[in-house]
C-alpha positions as CSV (number, residue, x, y, z in Angstrom):
1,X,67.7,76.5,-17.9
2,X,70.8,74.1,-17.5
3,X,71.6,75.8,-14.2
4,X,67.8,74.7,-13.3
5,X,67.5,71.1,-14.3
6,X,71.1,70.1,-12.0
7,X,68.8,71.2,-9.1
8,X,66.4,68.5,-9.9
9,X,68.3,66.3,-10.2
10,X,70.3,67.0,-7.1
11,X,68.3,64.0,-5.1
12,X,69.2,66.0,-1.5
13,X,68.1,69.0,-2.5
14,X,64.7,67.8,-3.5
15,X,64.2,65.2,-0.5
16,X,64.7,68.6,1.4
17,X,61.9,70.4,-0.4
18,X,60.1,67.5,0.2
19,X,60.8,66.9,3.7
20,X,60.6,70.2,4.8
21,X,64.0,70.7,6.0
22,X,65.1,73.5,4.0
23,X,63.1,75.4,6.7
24,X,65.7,78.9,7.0
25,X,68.3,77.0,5.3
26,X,70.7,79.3,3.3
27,X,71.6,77.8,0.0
28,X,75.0,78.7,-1.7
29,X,73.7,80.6,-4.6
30,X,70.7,83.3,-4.9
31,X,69.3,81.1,-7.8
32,X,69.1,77.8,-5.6
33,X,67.4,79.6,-2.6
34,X,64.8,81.1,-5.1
35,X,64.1,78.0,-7.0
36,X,64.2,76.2,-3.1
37,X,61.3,78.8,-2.3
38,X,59.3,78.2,-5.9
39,X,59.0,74.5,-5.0
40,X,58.1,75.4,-1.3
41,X,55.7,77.7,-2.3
42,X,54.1,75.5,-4.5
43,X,53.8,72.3,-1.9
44,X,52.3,74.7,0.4
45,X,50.0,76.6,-1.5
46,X,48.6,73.0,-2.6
47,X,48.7,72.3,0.6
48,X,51.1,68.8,0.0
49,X,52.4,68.4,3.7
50,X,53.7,65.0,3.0
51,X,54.3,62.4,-0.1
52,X,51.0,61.3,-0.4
53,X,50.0,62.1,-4.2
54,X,47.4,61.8,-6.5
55,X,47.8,62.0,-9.9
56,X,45.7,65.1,-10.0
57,X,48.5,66.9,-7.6
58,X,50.9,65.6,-9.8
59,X,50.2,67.3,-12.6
60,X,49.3,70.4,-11.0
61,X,52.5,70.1,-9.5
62,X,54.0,69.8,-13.1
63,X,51.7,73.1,-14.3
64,X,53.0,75.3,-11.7
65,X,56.5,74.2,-12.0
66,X,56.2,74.8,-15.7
67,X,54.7,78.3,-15.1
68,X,57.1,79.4,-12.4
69,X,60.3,78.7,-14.2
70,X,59.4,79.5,-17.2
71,X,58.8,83.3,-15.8
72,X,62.0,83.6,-13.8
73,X,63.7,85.1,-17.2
74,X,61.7,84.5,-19.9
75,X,63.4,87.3,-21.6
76,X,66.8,86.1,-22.0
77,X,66.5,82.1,-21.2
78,X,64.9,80.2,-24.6
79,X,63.2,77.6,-22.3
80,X,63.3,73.7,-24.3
81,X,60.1,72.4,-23.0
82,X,60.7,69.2,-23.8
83,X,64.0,69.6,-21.8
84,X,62.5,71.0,-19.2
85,X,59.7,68.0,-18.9
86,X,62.4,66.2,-18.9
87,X,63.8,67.5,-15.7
88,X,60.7,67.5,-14.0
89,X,59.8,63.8,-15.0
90,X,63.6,62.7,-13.4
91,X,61.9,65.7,-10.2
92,X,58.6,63.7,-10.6
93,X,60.6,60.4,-9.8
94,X,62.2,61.5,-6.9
95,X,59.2,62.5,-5.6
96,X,57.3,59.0,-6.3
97,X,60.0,57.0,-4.2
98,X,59.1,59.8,-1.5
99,X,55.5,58.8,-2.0
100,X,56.0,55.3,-1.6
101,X,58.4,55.6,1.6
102,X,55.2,57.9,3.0
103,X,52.8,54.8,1.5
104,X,54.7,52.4,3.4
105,X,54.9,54.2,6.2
106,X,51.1,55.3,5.9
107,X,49.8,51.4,5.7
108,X,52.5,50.2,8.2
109,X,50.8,52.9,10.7
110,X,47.5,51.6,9.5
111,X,48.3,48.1,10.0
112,X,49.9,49.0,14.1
113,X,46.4,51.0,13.9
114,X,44.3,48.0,12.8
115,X,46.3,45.9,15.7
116,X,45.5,47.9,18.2
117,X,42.0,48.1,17.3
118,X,42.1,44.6,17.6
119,X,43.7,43.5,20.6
120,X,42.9,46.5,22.6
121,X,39.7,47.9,21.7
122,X,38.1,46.6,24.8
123,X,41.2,47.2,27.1
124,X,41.3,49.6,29.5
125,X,44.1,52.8,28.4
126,X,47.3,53.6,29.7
127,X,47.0,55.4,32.6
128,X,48.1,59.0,31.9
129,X,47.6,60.8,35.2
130,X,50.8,58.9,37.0
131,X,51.2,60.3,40.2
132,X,50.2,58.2,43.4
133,X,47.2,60.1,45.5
134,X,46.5,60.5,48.9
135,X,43.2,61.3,49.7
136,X,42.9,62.3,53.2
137,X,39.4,62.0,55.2
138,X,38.5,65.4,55.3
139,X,38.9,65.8,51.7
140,X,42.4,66.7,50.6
141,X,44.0,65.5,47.9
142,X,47.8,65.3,47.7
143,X,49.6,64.3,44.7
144,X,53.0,62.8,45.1
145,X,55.1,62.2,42.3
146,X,57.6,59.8,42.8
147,X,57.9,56.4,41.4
148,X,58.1,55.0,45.1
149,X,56.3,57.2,47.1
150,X,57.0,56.9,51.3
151,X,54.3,58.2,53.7
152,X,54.4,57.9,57.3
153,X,51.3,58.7,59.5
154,X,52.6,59.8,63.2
155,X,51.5,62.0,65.8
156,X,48.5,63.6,64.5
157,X,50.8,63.9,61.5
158,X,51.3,62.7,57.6
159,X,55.1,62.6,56.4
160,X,55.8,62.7,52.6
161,X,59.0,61.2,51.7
162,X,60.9,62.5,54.9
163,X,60.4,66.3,53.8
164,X,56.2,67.5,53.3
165,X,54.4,67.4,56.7
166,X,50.5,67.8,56.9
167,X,48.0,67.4,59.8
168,X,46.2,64.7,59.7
169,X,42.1,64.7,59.4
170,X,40.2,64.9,62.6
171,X,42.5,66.5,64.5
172,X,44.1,63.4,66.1
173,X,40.6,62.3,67.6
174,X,39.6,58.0,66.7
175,X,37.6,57.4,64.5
176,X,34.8,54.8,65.5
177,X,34.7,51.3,64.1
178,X,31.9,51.5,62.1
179,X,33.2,54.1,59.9
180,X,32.2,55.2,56.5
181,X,34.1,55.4,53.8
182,X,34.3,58.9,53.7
183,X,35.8,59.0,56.9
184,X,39.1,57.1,55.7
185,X,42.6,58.1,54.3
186,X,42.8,56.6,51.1
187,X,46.5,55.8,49.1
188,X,45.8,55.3,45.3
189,X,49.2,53.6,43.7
190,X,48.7,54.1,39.8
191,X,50.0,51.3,37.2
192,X,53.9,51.7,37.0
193,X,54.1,53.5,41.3
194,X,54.6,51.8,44.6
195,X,54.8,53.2,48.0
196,X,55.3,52.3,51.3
197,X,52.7,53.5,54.2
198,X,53.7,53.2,57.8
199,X,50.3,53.5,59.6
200,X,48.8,55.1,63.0
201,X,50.0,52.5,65.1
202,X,53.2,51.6,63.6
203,X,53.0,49.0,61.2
204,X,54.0,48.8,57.5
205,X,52.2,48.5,54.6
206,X,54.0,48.1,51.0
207,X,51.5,49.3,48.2
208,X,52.1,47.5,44.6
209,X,51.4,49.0,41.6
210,X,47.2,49.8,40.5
211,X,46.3,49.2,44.3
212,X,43.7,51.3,46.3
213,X,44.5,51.1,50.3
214,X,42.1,52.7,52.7
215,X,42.5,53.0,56.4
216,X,41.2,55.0,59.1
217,X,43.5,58.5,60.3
218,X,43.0,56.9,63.6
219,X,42.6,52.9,64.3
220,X,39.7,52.3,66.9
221,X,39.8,51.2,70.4
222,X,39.1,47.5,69.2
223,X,40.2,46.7,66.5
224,X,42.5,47.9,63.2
225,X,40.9,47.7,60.0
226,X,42.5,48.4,56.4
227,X,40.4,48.0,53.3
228,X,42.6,46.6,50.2
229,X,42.2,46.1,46.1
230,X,45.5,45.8,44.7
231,X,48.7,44.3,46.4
232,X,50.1,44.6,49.7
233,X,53.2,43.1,51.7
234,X,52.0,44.0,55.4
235,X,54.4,44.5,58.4
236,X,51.7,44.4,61.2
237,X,53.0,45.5,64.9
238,X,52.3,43.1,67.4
239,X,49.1,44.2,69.7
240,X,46.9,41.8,71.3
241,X,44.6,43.7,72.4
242,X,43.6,45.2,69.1
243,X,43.4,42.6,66.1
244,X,44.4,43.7,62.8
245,X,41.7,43.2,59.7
246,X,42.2,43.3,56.2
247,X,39.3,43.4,54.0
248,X,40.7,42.4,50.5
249,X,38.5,43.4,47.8
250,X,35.2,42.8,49.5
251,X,36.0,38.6,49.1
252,X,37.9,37.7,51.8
253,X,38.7,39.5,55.7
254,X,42.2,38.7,57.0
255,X,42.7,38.6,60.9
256,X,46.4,39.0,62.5
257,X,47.7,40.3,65.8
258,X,51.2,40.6,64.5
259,X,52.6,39.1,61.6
260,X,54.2,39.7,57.9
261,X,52.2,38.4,55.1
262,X,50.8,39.4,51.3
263,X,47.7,40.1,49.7
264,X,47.2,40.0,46.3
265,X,43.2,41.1,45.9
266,X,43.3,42.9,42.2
267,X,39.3,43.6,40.9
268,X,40.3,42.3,37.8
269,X,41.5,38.4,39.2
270,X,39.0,35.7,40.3
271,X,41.6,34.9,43.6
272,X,42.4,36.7,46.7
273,X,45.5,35.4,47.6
274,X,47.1,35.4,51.2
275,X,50.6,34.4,51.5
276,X,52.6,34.1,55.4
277,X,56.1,34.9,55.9
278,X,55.6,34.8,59.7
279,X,53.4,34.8,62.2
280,X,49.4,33.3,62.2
281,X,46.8,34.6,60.0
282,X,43.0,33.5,59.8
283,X,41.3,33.9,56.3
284,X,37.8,34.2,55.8
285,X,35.6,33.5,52.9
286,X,33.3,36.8,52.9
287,X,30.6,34.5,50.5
288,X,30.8,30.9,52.1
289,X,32.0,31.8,55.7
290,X,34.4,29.4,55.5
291,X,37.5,30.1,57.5
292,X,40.9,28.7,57.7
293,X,44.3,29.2,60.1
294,X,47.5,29.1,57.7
295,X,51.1,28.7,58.9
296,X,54.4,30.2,57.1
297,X,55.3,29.2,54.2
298,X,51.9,28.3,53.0
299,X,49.1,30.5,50.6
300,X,45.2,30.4,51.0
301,X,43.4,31.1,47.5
302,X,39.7,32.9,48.2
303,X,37.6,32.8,45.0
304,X,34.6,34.3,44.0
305,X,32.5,31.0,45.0
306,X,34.0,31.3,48.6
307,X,36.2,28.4,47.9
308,X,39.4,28.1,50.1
309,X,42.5,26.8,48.6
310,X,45.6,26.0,50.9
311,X,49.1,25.4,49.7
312,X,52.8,25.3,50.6
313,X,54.3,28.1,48.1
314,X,58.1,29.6,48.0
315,X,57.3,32.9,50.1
316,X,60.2,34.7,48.3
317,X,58.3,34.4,44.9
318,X,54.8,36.2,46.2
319,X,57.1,39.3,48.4
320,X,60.4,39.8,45.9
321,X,58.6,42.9,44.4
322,X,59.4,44.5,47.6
323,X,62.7,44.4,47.0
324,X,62.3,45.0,43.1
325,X,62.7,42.0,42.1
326,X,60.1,39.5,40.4
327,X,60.7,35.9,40.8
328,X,58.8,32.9,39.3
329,X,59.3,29.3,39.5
330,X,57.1,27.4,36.5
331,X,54.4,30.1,36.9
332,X,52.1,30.8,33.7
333,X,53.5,33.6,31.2
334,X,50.2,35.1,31.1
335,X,50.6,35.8,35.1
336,X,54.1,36.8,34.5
337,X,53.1,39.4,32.1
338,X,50.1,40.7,34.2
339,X,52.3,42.1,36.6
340,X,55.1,43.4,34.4
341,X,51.7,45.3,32.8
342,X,50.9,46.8,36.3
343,X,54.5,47.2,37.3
344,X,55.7,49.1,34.2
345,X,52.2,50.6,33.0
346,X,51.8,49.2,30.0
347,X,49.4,47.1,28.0
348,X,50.4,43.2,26.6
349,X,47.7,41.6,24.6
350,X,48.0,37.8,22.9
351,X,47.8,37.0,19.5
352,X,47.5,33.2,20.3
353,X,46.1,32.8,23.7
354,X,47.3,29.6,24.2
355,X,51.0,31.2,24.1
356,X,49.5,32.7,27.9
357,X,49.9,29.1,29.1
358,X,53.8,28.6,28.4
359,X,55.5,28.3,31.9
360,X,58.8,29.9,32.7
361,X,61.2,30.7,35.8
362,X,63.4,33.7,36.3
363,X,64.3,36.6,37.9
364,X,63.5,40.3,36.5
365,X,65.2,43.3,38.3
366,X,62.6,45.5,38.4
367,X,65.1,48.5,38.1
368,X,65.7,47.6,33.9
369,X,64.0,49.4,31.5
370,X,60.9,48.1,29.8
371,X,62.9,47.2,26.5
372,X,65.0,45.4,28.4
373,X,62.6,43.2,30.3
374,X,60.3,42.9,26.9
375,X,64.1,41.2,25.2
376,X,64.5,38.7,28.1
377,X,60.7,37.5,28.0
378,X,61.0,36.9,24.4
379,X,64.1,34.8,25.2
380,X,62.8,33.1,28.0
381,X,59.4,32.1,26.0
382,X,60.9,31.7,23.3
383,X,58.1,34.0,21.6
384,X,58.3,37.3,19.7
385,X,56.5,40.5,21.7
386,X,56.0,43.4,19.5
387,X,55.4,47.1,20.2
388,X,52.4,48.2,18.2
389,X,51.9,51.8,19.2
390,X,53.4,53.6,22.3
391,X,53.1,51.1,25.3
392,X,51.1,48.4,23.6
393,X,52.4,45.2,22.6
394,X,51.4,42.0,21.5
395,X,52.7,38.4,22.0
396,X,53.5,36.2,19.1
């Protein structure tokens, strides 16, 4: 029975039993791989998957151990059973600091469980289905996975990141100008996607991440109109003749004839924001009527009250994303991390919501890893940011 009770005490060899991982592992001696098999046999047929337990199990597990052995050879082995519950106490032990690595790991999940429940119960999920969409008026959808998607609407044609080539809706004919939703081209950029969209008449359109862009597979006669909820750096072409509209999120209508300038009109901020690079652009409030002419360099804030805020702002800081690059000069941390949430996919709750209001400055190259950019934050705030379950954190 000597030959038995070195195997238990062997701590490897029974962390493998326990673990699992003497899954078609071949042991140096028949006698090891059949007492390797009694005490897999026995886990399983009690169904013990992992270290969790009871004292009932245990002494079951202390029966059958008994029971096996002691009929292995039973003829020619005078089994000490006082011996052997010796062995199987020192077995017993091993298998009790297993249980309490698998109860610390079972509350520490429970606890990042509880968390979660916590700070995200009420928080939209992490978007699974990652692939930006194009949604073309007469009803096709195309999927295109690639982080940063191009498209390029020209001659009756769409262009898919220089290579897939469909025919647009309509068969090249205008659409009028009061059209319906259904008869637009949409672009859907999911949380951690952007893309760039060269319309119908040849200007740009940068999409950030979580925006929905609509436009028309043809502009009309009079006038070009885009509908926007997201972000968008704009690159409009110069035509006199034909103003181009922006309708950002239903709050505010932009009017240029040529120009470069961003929108930021997310459903889930209070302020469209209009920010010129170049150019002229009028804002309108879509509640008050209220109207204003900006100049570059400056930023008009539309909020839900039809309020117009003007203001000279660093242009660079509101169109670096372009580039991949986020710049901020004193801005709030809870901004900051809004759009690391959006531009990464992720989700970043408070514990303290007054921590939202710490200001910082920066730069984040947008091409680093999310680890990366969670380690300089922490730095740069001078708080702790911790990763409670796959793409969650929370600021501390």
């Amino acid at each position: 029975m000597n030959r038995f009770i070195k195997y238990l005490n062997d701590e490897n060899f029974i962390r493998q039993i326990c673990n699992n991982n003497n899954k078609n592992k071949q042991y140096d001696s028949p006698e090891k791989q059949h007492f390797a098999s009694i005490l897999k046999k026995i886990l399983t047929e009690l169904d013990i998957k992992e270290a969790h337990l009871s004292v009932s199990e245990k002494d079951e597990i202390l029966s059958r151990l008994l029971q096996e052995i002691g009929s292995l050879d039973k003829t020619n082995i005078q089994i000490s059973r006082y011996s052997l519950r010796s062995a199987i106490t020192r077995y017993a032990a091993a298998v009790l600091i297993l249980v309490s690595t698998g109860a610390l790991g079972y509350l520490l999940l429970q606890e990042k469980k509880e968390s979660y429940t916590k700070y995200f119960s009420r928080e939209k999920p992490i978007e699974t289905a990652n692939t930006t969409q194009l949604i073309l008026a007469d009803g096709r959808i195309i999927d295109i996975d690639s982080k940063n998607a191009n498209i390029k609407c020209s001659q009756g044609k769409i262009i898919i990141n220089r290579n897939d080539t469909l025919a647009m809706a309509e068969g090249g004919k205008e659409t009028p100008a009061s059209y319906s939703a259904s008869a637009l081209n949409q672009v859907i950029i999911p949380y951690g996607r952007t893309a760039r969209l060269e319309l119908p008449d040849g200007s740009i359109a940068y999409l950030n991440a979580g925006t929905h862009f609509s436009y028309p597979p043809n502009f009309s006669r009079s006038q070009r109109e885009v509908l926007l909820k997201g972000e968008a750096y704009l690159e409009v072409a110069r035509n006199e003749q034909k103003p181009f509209i922006v309708n950002a999120n239903g709050q505010a209508i932009i009017r240029v004839l040529g120009t470069h300038f961003n929108v930021s009109a997310y459903e889930d901020e209070n302020t469209v924001k209009t920010t010129l690079v170049e150019g002229s652009v009028k804002i309108s409030s879509t509640v008050s009527g209220q109207s204003l002419m900006i100049s570059p360099g400056e930023q008009v804030g539309a909020d839900e009250e039809g309020n117009l805020n003007l203001e000279k702002v660093n242009t660079e800081q509101f169109t670096s994303w372009i580039n991949g690059v986020f710049l901020f000069d004193n801005e709030s941390f809870r901004n900051v991390l809004k759009r690391v949430e959006r531009y990464y996919n992720i989700r970043i709750a408070f514990e303290d919501e007054s921590k939202g209001d710490i200001r910082i400055s920066g730069k984040l190259n947008l091409q680093t890893e999310i680890e990366e950019i969670i380690e300089i934050l922490q730095m740069t705030s001078s708080t702790s940011i911790n990763n409670i379950k796959g793409g969650y954190y929370v600021v501390k």
